[in-house]
Every structure is written in structure tokens, then in C-alpha cells.
C-alpha positions in Angstrom: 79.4 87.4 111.7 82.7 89.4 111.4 83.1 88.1 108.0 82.8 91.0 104.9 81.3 93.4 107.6 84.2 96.1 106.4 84.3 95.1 103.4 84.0 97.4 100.3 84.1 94.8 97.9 81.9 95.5 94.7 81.2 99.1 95.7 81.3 102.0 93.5 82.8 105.3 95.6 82.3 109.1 94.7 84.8 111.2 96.9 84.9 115.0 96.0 87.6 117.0 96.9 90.2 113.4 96.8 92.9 115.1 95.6 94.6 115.6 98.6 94.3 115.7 102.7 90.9 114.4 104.1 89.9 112.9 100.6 92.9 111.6 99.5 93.2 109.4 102.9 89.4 108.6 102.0 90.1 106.9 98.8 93.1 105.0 99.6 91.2 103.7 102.4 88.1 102.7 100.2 90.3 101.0 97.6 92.1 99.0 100.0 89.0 97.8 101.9 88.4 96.6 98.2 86.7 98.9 96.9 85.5 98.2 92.7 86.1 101.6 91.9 86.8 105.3 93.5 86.3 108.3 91.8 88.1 111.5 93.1 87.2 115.1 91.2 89.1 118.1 92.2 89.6 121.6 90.8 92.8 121.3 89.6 92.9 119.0 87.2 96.9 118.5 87.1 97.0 117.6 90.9 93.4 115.6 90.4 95.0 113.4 87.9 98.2 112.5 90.0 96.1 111.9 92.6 94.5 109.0 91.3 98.0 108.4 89.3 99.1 107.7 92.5 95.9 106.1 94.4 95.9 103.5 91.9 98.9 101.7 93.5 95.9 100.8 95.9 92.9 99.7 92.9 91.3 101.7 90.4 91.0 105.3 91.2 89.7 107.7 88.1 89.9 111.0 88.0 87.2 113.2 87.1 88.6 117.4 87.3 85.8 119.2 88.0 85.1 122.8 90.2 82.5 121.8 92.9 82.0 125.3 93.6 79.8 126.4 90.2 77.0 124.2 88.8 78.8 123.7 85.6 81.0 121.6 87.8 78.8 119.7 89.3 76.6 119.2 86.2 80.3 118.0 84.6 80.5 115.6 87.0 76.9 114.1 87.1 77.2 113.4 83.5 80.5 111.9 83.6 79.2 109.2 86.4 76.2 108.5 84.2 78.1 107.8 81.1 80.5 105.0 83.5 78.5 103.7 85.9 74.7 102.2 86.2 74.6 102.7 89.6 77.0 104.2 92.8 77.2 102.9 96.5 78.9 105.4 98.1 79.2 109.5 97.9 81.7 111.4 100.1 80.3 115.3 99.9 84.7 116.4 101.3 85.0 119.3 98.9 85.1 122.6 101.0 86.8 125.7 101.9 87.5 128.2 104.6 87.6 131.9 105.0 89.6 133.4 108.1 88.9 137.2 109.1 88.3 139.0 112.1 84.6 139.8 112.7 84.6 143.2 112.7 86.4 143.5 109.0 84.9 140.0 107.5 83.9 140.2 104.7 80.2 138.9 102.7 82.2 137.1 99.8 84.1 135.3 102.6 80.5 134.2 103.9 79.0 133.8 100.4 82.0 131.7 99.2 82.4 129.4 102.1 78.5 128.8 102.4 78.2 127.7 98.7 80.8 125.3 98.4 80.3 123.8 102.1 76.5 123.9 101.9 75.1 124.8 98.6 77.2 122.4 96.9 76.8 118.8 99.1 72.9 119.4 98.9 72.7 119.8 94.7 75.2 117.3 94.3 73.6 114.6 96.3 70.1 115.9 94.8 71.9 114.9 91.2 73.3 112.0 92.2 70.5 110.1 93.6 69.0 107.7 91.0 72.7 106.4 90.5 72.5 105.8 94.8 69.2 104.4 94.7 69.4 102.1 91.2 71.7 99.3 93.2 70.3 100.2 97.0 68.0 97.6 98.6 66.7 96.5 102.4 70.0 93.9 102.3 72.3 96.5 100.6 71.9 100.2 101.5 73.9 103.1 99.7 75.7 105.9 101.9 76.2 109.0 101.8 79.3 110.6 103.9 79.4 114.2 104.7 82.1 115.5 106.0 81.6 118.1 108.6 83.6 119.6 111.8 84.1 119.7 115.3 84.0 123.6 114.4 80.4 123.1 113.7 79.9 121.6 117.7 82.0 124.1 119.8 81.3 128.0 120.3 84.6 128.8 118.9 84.9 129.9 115.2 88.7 131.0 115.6 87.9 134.2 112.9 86.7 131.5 110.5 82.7 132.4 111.1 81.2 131.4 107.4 83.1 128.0 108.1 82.1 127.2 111.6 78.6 127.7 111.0 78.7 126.5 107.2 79.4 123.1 109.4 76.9 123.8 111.3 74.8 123.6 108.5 76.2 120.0 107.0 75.8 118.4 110.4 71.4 119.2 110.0 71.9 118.6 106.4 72.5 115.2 107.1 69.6 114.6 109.9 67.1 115.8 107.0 68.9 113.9 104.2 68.7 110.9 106.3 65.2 111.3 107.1 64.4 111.7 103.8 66.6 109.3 102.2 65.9 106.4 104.4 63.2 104.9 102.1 65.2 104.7 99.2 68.1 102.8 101.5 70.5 105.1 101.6 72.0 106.0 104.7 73.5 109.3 105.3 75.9 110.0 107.8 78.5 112.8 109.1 82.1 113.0 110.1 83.3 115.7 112.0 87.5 116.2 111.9 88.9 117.8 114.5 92.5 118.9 113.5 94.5 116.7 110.3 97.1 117.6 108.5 96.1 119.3 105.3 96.6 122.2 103.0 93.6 124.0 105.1 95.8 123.2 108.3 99.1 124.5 107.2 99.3 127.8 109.0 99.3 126.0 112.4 101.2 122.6 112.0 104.2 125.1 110.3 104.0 127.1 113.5 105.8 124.7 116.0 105.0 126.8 119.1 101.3 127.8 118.2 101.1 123.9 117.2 102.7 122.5 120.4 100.2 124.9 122.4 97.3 123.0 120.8 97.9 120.2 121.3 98.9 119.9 125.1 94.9 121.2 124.6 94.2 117.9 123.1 93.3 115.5 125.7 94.8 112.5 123.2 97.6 115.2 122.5 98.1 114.3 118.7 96.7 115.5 115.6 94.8 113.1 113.5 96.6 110.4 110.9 95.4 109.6 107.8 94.1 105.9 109.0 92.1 107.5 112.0 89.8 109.0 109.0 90.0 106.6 106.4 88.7 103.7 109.2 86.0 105.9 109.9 84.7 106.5 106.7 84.8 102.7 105.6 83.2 101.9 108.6 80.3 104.4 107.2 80.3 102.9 103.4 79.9 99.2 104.9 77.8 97.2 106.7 79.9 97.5 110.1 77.4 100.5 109.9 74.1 99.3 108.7 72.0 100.6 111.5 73.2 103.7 111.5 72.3 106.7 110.0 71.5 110.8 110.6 74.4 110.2 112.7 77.7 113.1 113.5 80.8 111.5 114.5 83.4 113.3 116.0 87.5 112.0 115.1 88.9 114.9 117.0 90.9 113.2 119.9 88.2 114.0 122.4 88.7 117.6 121.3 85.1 118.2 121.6 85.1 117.4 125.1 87.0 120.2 126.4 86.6 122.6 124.1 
């Protein structure tokens, strides 16, 4: 029964924002759960293509550059999949940003910003996306869609980063009506929800020993997440060790969300 059940073996993977952190820890997991081929797009294109440069160590990862924030991007990207593939089996909407301020002085490009590439941007893209997700999907083999939220979209606490908490928010009820809707074409949608990883987006606290240290005594696992606590996840999510599952938010936060 065991057999294949986390297996990725055939499966076509999107991963936006796989350049680094979160989506970088994605992909190598996909391609070594055999994964046919990942796809990573990024902004930068320099740092996109050495990504995959380096991912490839691990199977084929391609690089596709492309700025998930503006519909040129995402349009860029669409038409590149079209042109390589007949069909895709998984799409991880990572791509996102933050915006820190205090409330008083934050400001509404920090909200509009934030908003459009964590919310706007996952909803289009999978929108564009679908026929290649639904062309291979069937009752026995289901396509999935990953969304990756936050545990700053469960607690009360924004930490001066409002647009973001609640952008999460958003992704985490994005996914319960994607998967409703969805379900009939046999795709499964599903959501992570980090609590702290190392990444560029973490930097200001992990460089701060003391502020660092401080949270996490408040961690009742008392570590920050590895890269293998998110990659396991997410393969769980693209295979069948999850094939009754969808509409679902799953916390990696190191019980985070329990005492927060």
C-alpha cells in the first residue's frame, strides 16, 4: 500500500517564486521525490537561472524569469508552459512579498503591493493555468494545487506587517473556494502555512541573535524551520499520500500557532 504513495514520478511541477527560500527547498524536494520536471520563475532572472543551475544536481529544473507581480508576467509565463508541456500536475502559487510599517504611518502602496502579489496574483495565475491542470487530471490521478500561506494569517498578531497578515488571510479562503470549485475537474487544492524559515523575508530577525533567541524559547519546538520540514510537506500535498485531502491549511510552524 506504501508503495509510490510519495512518489512524484512522471509529474510535471510549477513552483513560483523557486529561486530561493521556501521555493527553492520546494523544488529540490519535488525533483528528488522524482519529479519529471520542475519549473521555478522568479523576478530576477540572473538568480532564477542559477537556481535551477544548481537544482538540477537533483533532475531537471528549468527556469522560466518572469515578475509575478504584473500580468505581463504572468501572461509570460502561461505561454511559456503552453509551448513545453501538454499538461501540468502540480502548481505551487510561493511567490509573495511583505511590507513592515507601523499602523499609524502605513502606507496604501504597502497594502496595494502586498495584496496583489499575495492575492491577486495566485488567483489569475491558477485561473490561466487550468486547462494545463485539468488535461492529465482524472478520478485515479488528481492535479494539485499548493498555496502557500502563513501562520500570520491564523494568529491576531501582524507584527507592523498588516497588508501581509491579512493578505494570508486571504490565501488560506482562497484555497477553500478553489477547492470547492476545483474538485470536479480533479484538482485538489491545498494550503501551507510557514511559521518562521530561514529566508531573505526572515533576515532581519535570524541576523539579530538576541531578538532571534527570544523567539524562539517562544517556540514550543524551539527551532526555526529546515528546509526538509517544508519540502516533505509539500510532496506530501503533490502525491497521493494526500489524495483525500483537499481545501485543507496546514500549519509547519513548530506548534507556533498554539501559543500564539
Amino acid at each position: 500500500m506504501l508503495e509510490g504513495l510519495f512518489s512524484l514520478q512522471g509529474k510535471v511541477c510549477v513552483i513560483t517564486g523557486g529561486s530561493r527560500g521556501l521555493g527553492a527547498y520546494m523544488a529540490q524536494g519535488f525533483l528528488e521525490a522524482g519529479a519529471q520536471r520542475v519549473y521555478i520563475t522568479a523576478r530576477k532572472a540572473e538568480a532564477c537561472l542559477a537556481a535551477a543551475e544548481t537544482l538540477s544536481q537533483y533532475g531537471d529544473c528549468v527556469a522560466i524569469p518572469a515578475d509575478m507581480a504584473s500580468a505581463g508576467g504572468i501572461e509570460l509565463l502561461v505561454r511559456e508552459l503552453n509551448e513545453r508541456e501538454e499538461h501540468i500536475d502540480v502548481l505551487v502559487n510561493n511567490a509573495g512579498t511583505g511590507w513592515g510599517g507601523q499602523f499609524g504611518q502605513f502606507p496604501e502602496k504597502g497594502w496595494d503591493k502586498v495584496m496583489d502579489i499575495n492575492v491577486k496574483t495566485p488567483f489569475f495565475l491558477t485561473q490561466a493555468l487550468t486547462p494545463l491542470l485539468t488535461k492529465n487530471a482524472s478520478a485515479e490521478n488528481w492535479s494539485s494545487i499548493i498555496n502557500i500561506g502563513s501562520i500570520a494569517g491564523i494568529v491576531g498578531n501582524g507584527l507592523d506587517n498588516f497588508s501581509y497578515a491579512t493578505s494570508k488571510s486571504a490565501v488560506h479562503q482562497l484555497t477553500r473556494v478553489l477547492a470547492t470549485e476545483l474538485a470536479s475537474s480533479h484538482v485538489r487544492v491545498n494550503a501551507i502555512a510557514p511559521g518562521r524559515f530561514y529566508s531573505k523575508m526572515t533576515e532581519f530577525l535570524s541576523s539579530d541573535q538576541e531578538a532571534f533567541e527570544e523567539e524562539v524559547s517562544q517556540i514550543p519546538m524551539h527551532r526555526w524551520g529546515e528546509p526538509s520540514d517544508i519540502a516533505g510537506v509539500a510532496v506530501m500535498l503533490a502525491s497521493k499520500a494526500s489524495a483525500f485531502i483537499t481545501g485543507q491549511i496546514i500549519p509547519i510552524d513548530g506548534g507556533t500557532t498554539l501559543v500564539a
